[in-house]
C-alpha positions as a printed NumPy array, in Angstrom:
array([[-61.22 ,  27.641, -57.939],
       [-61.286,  24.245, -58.986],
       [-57.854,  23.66 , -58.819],
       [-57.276,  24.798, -55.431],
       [-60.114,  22.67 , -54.363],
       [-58.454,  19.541, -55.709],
       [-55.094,  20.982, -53.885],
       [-57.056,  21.281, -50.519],
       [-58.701,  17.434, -50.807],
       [-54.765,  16.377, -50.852],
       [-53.853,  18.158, -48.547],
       [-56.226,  16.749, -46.312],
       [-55.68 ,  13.046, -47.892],
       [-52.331,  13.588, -46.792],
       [-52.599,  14.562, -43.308],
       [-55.171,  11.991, -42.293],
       [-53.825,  10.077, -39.149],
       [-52.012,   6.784, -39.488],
       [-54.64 ,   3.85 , -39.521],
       [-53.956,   2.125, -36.178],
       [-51.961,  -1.659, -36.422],
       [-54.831,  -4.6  , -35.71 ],
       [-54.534,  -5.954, -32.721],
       [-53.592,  -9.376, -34.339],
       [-50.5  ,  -8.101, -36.211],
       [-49.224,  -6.61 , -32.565],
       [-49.315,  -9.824, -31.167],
       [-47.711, -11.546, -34.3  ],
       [-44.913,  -9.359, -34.017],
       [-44.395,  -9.461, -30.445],
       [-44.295, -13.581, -31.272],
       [-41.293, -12.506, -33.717],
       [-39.268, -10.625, -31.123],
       [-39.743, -13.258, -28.743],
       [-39.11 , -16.047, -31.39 ],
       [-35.278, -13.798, -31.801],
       [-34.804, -13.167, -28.042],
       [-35.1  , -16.96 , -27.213],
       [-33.172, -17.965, -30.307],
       [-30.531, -15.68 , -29.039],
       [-30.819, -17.329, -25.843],
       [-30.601, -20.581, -26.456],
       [-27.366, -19.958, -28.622],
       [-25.654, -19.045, -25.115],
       [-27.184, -21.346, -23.225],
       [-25.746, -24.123, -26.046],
       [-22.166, -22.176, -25.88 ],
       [-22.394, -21.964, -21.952],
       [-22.962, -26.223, -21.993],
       [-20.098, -26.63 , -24.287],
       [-17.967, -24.5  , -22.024],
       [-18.688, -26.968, -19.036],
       [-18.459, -29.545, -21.052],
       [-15.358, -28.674, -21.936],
       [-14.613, -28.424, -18.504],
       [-15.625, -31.538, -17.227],
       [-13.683, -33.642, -19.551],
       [-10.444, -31.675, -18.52 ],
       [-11.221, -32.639, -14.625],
       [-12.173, -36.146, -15.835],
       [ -8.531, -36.367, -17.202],
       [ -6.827, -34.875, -14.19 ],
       [ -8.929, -37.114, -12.334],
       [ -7.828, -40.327, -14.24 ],
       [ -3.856, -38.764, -13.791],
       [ -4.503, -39.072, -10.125],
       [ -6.147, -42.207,  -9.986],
       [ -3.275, -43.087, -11.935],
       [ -0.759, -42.054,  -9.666],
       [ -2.498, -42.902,  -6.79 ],
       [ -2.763, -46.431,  -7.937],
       [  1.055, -46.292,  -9.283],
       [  2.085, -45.493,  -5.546],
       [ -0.502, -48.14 ,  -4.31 ],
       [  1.344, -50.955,  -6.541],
       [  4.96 , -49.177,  -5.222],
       [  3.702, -49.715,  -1.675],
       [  2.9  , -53.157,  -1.578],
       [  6.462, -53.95 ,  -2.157],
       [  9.331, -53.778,   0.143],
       [ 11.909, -53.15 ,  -2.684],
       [  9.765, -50.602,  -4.043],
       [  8.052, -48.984,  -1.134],
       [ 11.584, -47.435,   0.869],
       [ 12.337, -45.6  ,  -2.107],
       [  8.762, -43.99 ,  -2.426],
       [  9.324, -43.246,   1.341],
       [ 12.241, -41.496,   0.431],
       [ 11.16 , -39.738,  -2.302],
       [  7.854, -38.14 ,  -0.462],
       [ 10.53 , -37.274,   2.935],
       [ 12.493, -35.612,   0.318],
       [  9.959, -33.632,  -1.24 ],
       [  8.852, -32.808,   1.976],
       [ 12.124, -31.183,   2.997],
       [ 12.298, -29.031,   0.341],
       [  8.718, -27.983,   1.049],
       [  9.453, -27.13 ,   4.843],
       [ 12.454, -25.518,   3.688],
       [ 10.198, -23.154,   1.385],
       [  7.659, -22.815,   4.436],
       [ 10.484, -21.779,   6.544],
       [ 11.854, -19.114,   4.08 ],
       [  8.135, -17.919,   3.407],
       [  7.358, -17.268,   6.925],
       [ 10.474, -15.368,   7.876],
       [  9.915, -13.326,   4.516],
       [  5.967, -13.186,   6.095],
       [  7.404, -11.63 ,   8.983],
       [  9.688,  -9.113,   7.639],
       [  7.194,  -7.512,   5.311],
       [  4.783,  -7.012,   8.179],
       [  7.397,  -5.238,  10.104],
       [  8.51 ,  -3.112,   7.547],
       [  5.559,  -2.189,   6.451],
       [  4.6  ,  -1.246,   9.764],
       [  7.412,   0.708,  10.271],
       [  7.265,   2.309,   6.877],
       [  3.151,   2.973,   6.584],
       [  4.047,   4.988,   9.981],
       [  6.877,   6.874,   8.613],
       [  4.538,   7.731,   5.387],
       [  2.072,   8.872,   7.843],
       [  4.366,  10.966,  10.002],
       [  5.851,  12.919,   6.73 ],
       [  1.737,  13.389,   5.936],
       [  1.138,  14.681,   9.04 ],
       [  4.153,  16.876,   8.856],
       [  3.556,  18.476,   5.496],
       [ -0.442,  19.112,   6.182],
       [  0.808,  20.963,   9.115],
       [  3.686,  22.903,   7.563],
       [  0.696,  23.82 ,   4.752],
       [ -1.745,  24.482,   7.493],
       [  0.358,  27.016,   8.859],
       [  1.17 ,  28.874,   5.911],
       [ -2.544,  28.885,   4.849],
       [ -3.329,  30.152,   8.446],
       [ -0.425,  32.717,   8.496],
       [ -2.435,  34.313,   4.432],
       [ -5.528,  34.194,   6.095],
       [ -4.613,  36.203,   9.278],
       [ -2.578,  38.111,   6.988],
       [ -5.678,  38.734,   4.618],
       [ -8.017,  39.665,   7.744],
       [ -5.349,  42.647,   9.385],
       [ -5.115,  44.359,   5.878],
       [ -8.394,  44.204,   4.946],
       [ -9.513,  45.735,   8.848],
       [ -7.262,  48.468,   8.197],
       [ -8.745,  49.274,   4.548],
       [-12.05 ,  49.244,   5.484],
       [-10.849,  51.696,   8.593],
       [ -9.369,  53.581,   6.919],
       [-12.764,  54.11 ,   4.094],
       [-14.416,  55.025,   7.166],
       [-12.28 ,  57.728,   8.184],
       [-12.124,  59.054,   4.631],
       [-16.25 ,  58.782,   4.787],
       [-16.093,  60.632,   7.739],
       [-13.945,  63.214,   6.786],
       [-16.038,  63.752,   3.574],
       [-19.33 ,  63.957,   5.327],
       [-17.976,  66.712,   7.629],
       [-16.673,  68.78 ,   4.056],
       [-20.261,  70.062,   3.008],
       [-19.286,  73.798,   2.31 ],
       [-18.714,  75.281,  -1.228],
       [-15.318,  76.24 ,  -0.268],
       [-14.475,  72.294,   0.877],
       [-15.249,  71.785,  -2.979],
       [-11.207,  71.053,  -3.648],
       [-10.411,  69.035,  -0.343],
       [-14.214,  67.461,  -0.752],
       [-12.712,  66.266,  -4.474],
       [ -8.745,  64.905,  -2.991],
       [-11.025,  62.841,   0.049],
       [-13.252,  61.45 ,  -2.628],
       [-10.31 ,  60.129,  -4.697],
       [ -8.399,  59.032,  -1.65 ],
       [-12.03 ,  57.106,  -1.044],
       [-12.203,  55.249,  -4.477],
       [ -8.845,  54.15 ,  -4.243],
       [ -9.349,  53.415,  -0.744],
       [-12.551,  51.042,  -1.955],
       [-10.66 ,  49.392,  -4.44 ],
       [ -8.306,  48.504,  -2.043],
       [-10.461,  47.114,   0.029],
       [-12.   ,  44.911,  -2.73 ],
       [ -9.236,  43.663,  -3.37 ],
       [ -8.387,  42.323,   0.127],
       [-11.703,  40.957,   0.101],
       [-10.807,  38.662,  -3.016],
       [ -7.558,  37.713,  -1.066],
       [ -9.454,  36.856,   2.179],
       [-11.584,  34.56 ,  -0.081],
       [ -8.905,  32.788,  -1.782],
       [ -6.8  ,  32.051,   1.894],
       [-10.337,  30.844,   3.406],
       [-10.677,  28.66 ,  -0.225],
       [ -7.526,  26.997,   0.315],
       [ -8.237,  26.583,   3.824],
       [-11.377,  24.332,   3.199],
       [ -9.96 ,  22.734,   0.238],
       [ -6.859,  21.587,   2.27 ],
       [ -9.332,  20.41 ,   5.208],
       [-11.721,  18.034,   2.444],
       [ -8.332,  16.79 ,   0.865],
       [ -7.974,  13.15 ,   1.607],
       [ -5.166,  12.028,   3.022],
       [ -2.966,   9.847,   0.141],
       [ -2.744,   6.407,   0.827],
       [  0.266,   3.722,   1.858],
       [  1.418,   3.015,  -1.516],
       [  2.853,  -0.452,   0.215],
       [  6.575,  -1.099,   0.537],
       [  9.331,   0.439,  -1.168],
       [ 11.761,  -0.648,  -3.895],
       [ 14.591,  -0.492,  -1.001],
       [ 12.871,  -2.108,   1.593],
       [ 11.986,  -5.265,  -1.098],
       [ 15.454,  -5.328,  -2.225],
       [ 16.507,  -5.568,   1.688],
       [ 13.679,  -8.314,   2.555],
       [ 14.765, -10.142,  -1.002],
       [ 18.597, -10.295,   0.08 ],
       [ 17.479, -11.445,   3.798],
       [ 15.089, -14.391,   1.819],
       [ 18.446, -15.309,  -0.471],
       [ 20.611, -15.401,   2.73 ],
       [ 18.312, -17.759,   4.621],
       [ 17.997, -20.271,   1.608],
       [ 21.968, -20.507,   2.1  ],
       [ 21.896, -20.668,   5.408],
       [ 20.065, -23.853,   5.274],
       [ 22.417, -25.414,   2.352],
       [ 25.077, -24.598,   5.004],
       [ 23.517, -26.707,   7.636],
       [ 23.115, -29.594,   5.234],
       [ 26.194, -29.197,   3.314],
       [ 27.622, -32.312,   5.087],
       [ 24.752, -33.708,   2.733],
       [ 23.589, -34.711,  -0.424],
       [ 19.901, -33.985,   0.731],
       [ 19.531, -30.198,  -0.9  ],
       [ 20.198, -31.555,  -4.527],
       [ 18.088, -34.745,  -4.107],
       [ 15.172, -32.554,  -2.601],
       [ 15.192, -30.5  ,  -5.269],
       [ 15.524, -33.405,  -7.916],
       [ 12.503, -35.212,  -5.774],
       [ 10.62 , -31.772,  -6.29 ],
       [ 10.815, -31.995,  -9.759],
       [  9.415, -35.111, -10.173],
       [  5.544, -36.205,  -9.888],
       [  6.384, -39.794,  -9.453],
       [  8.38 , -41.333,  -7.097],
       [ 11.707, -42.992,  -8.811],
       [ 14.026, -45.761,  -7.417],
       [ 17.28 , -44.226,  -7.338],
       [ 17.925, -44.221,  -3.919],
       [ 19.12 , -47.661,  -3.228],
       [ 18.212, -50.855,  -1.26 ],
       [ 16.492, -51.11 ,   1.587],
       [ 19.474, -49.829,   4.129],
       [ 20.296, -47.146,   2.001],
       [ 16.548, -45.768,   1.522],
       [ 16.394, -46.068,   5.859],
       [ 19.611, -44.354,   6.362],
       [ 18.443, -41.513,   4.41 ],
       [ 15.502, -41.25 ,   5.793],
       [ 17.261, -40.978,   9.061],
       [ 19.161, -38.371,   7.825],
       [ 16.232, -36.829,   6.314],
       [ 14.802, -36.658,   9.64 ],
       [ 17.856, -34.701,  11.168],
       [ 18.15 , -32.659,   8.416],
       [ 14.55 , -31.104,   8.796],
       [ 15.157, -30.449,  12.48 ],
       [ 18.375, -28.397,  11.296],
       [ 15.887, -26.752,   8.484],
       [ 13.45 , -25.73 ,  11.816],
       [ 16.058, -24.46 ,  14.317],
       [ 16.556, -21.246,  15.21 ],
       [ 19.447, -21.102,  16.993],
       [ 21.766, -18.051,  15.531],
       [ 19.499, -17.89 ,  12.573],
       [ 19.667, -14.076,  12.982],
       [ 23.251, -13.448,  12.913],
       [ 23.663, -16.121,  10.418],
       [ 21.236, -14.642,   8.119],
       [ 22.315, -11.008,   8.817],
       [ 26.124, -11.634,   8.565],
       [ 24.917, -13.133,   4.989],
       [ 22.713, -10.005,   4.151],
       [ 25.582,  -7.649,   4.317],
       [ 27.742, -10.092,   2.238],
       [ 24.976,  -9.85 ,  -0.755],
       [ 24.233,  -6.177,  -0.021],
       [ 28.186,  -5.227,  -1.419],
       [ 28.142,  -7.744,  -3.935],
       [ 24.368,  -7.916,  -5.618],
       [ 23.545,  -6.356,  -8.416],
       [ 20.677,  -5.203, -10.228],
       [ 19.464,  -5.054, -14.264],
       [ 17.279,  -1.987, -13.543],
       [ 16.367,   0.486, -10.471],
       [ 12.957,  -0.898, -10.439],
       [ 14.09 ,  -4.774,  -9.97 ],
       [ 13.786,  -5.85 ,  -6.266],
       [ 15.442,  -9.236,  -6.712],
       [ 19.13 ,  -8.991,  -8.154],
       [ 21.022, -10.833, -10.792],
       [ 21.766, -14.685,  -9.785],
       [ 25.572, -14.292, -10.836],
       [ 26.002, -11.386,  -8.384],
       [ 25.142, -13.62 ,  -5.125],
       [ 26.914, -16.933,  -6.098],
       [ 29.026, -18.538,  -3.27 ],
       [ 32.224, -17.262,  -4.668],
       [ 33.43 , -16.417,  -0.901],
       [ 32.639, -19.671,   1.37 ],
       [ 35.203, -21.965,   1.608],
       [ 34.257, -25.45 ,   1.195],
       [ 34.651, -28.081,   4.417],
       [ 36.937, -31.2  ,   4.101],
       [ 33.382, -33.47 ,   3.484],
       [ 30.955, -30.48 ,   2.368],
       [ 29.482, -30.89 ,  -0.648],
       [ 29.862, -27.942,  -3.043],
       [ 27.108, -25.143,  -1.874],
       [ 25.073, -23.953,  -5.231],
       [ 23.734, -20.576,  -5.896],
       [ 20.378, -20.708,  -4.326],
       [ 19.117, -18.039,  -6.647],
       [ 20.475, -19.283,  -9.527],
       [ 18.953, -22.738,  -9.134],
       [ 16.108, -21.738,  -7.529],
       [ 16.998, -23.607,  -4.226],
       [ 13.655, -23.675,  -2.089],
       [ 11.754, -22.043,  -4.704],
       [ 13.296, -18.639,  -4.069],
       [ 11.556, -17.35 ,  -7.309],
       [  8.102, -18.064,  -5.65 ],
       [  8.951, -16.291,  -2.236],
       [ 10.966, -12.739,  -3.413],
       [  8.974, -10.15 ,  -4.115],
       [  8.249,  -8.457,  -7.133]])
């Protein structure tokens, strides 16, 4: 007995409850978690002052560049022999940037027409296949309803007909009705199961939602692209008489104004020009046919690395057909040297 006793003291040693934690060492280690969480805390507030930090100093340098330039163009100002070629440089720049504008807004335009026209096509075909869907679902479900009526008539008559075959000598003609019956059942369950499919697909086509405007298509971006590429030369054309197309884009590549553009009558004469030049950029007078007679030109001759490019090869829509004008300079592939910033105005 003793040993059992000795067994049953453990036992009970053993599953005495769990002294309670003090008060005091609860709070001590609710100090330690804090201690961590704030530690951890500060460590990203100390990254987070670094980052701006960081990003301070990189505005104070672009600031400084500014200030630089701005006082660079300050010092070219306050000179005469200095100051017309800055003038220059800025009406240049600004030529090719209205002659980007210009391009930009006639792309502007035809994207929101053909996506107009194409986001109601898309919605027409949508319209025209739910309906075509529609009425096929419709036709099962009518078709479901007349054959199941008919089954379950025709379990009634068979009912009927057994109910009136109660005598022992209907036992044979009781037993044919009663297997005409089951089958007749069967049947009838299994029209039920069709019904309930056709009325299935007819709420599941009624909560489907209707698939969205995926935006234009590769054909109608290749179009727009080719109309964008035909503008940009119709503009060189207009200033072919001119230098102006290469200097703007030589002015557009520079962040500081140079003096390469002669003395003082020189610099005024081409701003003169300049000045023409950008109301020939702005005029619309047979921009249209210009541009379309253009379009179809590239359309024969462009070519593409992929079917999923939109904008085609520059080699394939070089100048190779326009004769050049006793005076004209040579007209460059717009494309190819990225004449009014083509790159930034195709689409992808």
């Amino acid at each position: 007995m003793r040993p059992l006793t000795q067994l049953g003291d453990l036992i009970r040693v053993r599953t005495r409850p769990l002294t309670p934690i003090p008060e005091h060492e609860e709070r001590v280690l609710a100090l330690f978690r804090n201690r961590a969480e704030l530690k951890k805390a500060y460590s990203e507030l100390q990254e987070e002052v670094h980052r701006l930090q960081d990003r301070v100093k990189q505005q104070e340098g672009a600031t400084s560049r500014v200030q630089e330039m701005l006082q660079a163009l300050e010092s070219r100002l306050g000179h005469v022999e200095t100051a017309y070629p800055a003038l220059v440089f800025y009406q240049l720049r600004a030529l090719w940037q209205q002659g980007r504008e210009t391009i930009e807004q006639f792309v502007a335009e035809l994207v929101r027409q053909q996506e107009e026209r194409e986001r109601r096509a898309h919605f027409a075909e949508v319209n025209r296949r739910l309906f075509a869907r529609r009425k096929t679902i419709e036709a099962q479900l009518r078709s479901a309803e007349t054959q199941l009526a008919e089954v379950r008539e025709r379990c009634t008559v068979l009912e009927q007909k057994r109910a009136r075959l109660t005598r022992f000598w209907h036992y044979f003609k009781r037993r044919s009705v009663e297997r005409r019956l089951a089958a007749a059942r069967a049947e009838a369950g299994a029209a039920e199961q069709v019904l309930a499919d056709a009325r299935a697909a007819a709420g599941q086509l009624e909560q489907e939602p209707a698939p969205e405007f995926e935006g234009l298509s590769v054909d109608a971006r290749r179009a727009i692209n080719i109309a964008a590429i035909a503008y940009g030369e119709v503009l060189c054309v207009r200033l072919a008489r001119t230098k102006l197309v290469m200097l703007a884009k030589e002015a557009a590549s520079r962040r500081e104004a140079f003096d390469g553009y002669g003395e003082r009558p020189e610099c005024e004469a081409l701003i003169a020009q300049i000045g023409r030049a950008r109301e020939q950029i702005t005029a619309k007078n047979n921009v249209a046919q210009d541009v379309k007679e253009r379009s179809e030109r590239l359309r024969q001759v462009a070519r593409y690395r992929n079917p999923a490019d939109t904008a085609p090869t520059p080699e394939s829509v070089a100048f190779s057909d326009d004769p050049i004008e006793p005076g004209a300079v040579a007209l460059p592939n717009v494309l190819a040297e990225d004449i009014w910033d083509l790159f930034r105005v195709l689409l992808r």
